[in-house]
N, C-alpha and C positions, 0 to 999 in steps of 0.2 A: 144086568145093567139096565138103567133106566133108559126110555126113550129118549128124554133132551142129551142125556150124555151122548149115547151113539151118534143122533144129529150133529154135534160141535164137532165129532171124530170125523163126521162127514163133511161138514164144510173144512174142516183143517185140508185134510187129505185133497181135494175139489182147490183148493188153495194153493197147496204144495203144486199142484199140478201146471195152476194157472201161474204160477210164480216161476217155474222155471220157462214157459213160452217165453215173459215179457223180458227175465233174464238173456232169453236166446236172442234176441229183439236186441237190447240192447248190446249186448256184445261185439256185434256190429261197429257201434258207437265206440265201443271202446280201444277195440283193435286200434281204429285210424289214429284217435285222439291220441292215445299213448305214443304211436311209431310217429307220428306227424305234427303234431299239435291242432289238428284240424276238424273241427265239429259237425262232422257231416249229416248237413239235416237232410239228404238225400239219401240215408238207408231206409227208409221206410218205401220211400218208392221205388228203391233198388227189389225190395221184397216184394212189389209189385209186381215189376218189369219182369221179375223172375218167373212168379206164377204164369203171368202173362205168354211169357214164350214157351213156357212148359206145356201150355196147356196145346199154345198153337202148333208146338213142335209137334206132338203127340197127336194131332186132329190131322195133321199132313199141311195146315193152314197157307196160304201163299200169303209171304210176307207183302205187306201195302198193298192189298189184295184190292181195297177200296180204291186210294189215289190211283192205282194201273187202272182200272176201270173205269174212274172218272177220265183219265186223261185219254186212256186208249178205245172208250167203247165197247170194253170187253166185258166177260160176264166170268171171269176167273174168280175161284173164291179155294179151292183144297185142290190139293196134286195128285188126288185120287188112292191113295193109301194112307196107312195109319203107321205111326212109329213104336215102333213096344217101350213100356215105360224106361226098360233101364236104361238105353241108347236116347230116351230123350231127356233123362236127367244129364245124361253125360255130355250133349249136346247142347243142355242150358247151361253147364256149367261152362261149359270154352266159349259162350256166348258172357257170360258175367266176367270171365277171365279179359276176352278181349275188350270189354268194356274199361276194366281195369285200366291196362294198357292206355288205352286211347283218353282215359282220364290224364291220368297222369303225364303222358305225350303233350297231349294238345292243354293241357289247364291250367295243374300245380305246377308242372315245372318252369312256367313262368312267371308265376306267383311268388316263387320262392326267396323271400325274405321282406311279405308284404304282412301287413297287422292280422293279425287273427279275424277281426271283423269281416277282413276284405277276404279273407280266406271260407270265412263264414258266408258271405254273400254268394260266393261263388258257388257253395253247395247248393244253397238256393236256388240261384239259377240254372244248376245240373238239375236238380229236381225236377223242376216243372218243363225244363228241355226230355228229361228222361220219362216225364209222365202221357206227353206232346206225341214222342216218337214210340213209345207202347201203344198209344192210342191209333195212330197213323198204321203200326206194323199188325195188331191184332184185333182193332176194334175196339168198340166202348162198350158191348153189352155185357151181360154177367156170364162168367163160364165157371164150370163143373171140373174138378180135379180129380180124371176116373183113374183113382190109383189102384183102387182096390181093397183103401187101405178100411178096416172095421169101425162099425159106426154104432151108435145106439146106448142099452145101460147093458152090463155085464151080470148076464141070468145066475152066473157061478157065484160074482159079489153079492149081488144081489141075496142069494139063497143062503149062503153062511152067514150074512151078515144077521139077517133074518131071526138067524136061530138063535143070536147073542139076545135079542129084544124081545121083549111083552108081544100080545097079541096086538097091540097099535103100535107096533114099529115093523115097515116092509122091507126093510133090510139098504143097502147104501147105492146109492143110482152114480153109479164111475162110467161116464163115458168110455168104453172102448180107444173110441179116435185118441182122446186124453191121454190114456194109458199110452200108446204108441208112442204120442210124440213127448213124451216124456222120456219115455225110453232112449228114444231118438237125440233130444236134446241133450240128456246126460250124455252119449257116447260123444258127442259131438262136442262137447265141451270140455271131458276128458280126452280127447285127442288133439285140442286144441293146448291143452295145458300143456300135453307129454311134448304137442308140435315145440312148443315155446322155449317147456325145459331142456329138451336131451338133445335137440336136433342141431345141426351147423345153421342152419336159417335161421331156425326158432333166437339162438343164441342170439345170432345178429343181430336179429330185428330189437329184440330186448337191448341190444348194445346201443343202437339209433335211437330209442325209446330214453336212453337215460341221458346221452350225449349224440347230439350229431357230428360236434367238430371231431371229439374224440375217436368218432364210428367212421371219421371219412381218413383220419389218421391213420389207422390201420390197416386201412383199405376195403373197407364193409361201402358198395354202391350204394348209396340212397336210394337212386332212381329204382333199383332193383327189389329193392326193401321194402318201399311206398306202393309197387305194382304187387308184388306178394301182400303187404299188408292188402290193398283195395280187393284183391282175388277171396283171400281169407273173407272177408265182410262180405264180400259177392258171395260164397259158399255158405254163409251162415243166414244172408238173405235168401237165397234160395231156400234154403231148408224153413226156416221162417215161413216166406212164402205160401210153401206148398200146404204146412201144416194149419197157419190160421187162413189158408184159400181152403182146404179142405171142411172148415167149421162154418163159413158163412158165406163159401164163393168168392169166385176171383172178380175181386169187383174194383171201381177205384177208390171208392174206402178203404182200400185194404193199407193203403198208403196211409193211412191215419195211427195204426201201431206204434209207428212212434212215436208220437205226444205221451202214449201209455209207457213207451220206455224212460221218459226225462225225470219221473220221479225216482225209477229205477236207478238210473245212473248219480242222483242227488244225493242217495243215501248210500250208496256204495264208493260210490265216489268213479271219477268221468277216465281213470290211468287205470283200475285194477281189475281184474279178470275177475279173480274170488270177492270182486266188491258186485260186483254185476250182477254173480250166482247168490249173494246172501241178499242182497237188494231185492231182488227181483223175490223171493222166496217174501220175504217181508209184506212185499207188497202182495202180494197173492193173497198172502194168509189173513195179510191184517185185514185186506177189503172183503174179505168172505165173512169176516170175522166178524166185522162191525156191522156188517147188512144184517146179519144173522140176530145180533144182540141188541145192536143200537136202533139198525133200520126202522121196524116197526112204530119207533115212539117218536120219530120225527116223520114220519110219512115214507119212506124205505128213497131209492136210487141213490145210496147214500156210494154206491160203486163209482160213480159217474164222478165225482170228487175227492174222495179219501184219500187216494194215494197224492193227489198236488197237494189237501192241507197238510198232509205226513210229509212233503218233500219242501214245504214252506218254514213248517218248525227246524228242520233240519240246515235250511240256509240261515235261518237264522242264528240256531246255536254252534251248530258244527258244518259253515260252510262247505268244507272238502272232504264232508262225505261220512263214513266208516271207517274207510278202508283209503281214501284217497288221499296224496300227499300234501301239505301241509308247507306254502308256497309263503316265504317271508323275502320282503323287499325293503332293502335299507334306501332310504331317501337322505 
């Protein structure tokens, strides 16, 4: 096989990989949107909040370590032990859980039957409230997610690949970390499906997702539904979270992934699970694809843009997406 071939097989693959993260990202988005109607621009900082407490749970961190000290005097900062990772995933998770909760308590539920804008704004302002009080509970500096998990190129890919190419091809550099959370993300996106299809919730929530009047007819809670959906998007931000914290650190950029998700969701469309995974796949590949081909002849960061002009043509020709429903309104 020729060198350029292997390279396209490598950015493909480098693609596939980054396509399903921004799909995991986005899923998030779509959970709410579907069960609720409601565009939460505050997953990306949920994905934040998440690493954030993860990291602290696991460091032993004392929560508002700063403010007690500013106000008390005190020189408190760790409780003096460390938490083992799996006890602190489980412990971030009933933290995004209660979050859940407390959304839906104290915010939408009194929202409920106000314009999508205002519902819209309201994520907004969860946002930068959710990004306020991670910074208040953990701090602002950068932290390290010691999961343990592997990092680096894969000496194994590496070496077979090697042997497909000429003496000028060193064989295909597959992040490690990649691999995992790829891994990671497909299970987690298959058991969100299976969650959807086979389960008495899963059903429900699909049943809210198509009719609420119909859902509340039968007796399916809302409230119940809304707090499971926000828990699901908390679980998915978590996992999000930890995997792009683990590539560039828990930082508050991290809260920026979602802007990478909205083209995702443009072309999959903003209601469908399997619109998210082909979306996101899309996008991965296309923007490897085109750095690779195109990049060089216009000056390259052509990453930095591709996927909004791919998600620009798309509102154009086929606003609702892929895969997304196709909303007609008689006047």
């Amino acid at each position: 096989m020729s060198a350029d071939f292997l390279y396209g097989i490598e950015v493909v693959i480098n693609g596939l990989m980054a396509g399903v993260l921004y799909a995991l990202v986005a899923l998030g988005f779509v959970l709410i949107f579907k069960a609720s109607g409601i565009f939460n621009y505050a997953q990306g900082v949920m994905a934040l909040f998440a690493a954030l407490t993860l990291v602290g749970v696991m460091e032993g961190q004392v929560p508002f370590a700063h403010m007690i000290n500013a106000i008390f005097g005190t020189e408190i900062h760790h409780f003096g032990w460390e938490v083992p990772a799996l006890l602190a995933i489980f412990v971030t998770l009933l933290v995004m859980i209660l979050f859940a909760w407390i959304v839906q308590q104290f915010v939408f539920r009194h929202l409920v039957g106000q314009e999508p804008i205002i519902l819209f704004m309201a994520t907004i302002g969860l946002a930068y409230f959710l990004e306020g009080v991670g910074d208040l509970m953990w701090g602002s500096e950068i932290k390290t997610i010691a999961l343990g998990l592997p990092q680096g190129g894969s000496r194994v890919v590496e070496d077979f690949t090697a042997s497909l190419g000429g003496d000028d091809f060193y064989g295909f550099f597959i992040d490690k970390l990649d691999m995992v959370a790829t891994v990671v993300a497909i299970i987690l996106v298959a058991a969100l499906i299976g969650f959807a299809q086979y389960t008495k919730q899963g059903r429900a929530m699909r049943a809210v997702a198509d009719d609420h009047q119909a859902a509340l007819s039968v007796g399916i809670s809302l409230n119940f539904i809304w707090v499971l959906v926000w828990s699901l998007a908390g679980l998915v931000a978590l996992v999000a979270g930890v995997m792009w914290g683990a590539k560039s650190g828990v930082q508050f950029s991290l809260s920026l992934i979602a802007l990478k998700a909205l083209p995702v969701l443009m072309l999959g469309g903003f209601t469908s699970i399997p619109g998210a995974i082909v979306g996101g796949l899309i996008i991965g590949v296309g923007e490897k694809l085109f750095e690779y081909m195109i990049g060089p002849m216009v000056g390259g960061a052509t990453e930095n843009w591709f996927a909004y002009v791919l998600a620009l043509i798309f509102l154009v020709f086929r606003p609702q997406g892929l895969f997304g429903e196709k909303i007609i309104e008689r006047v």
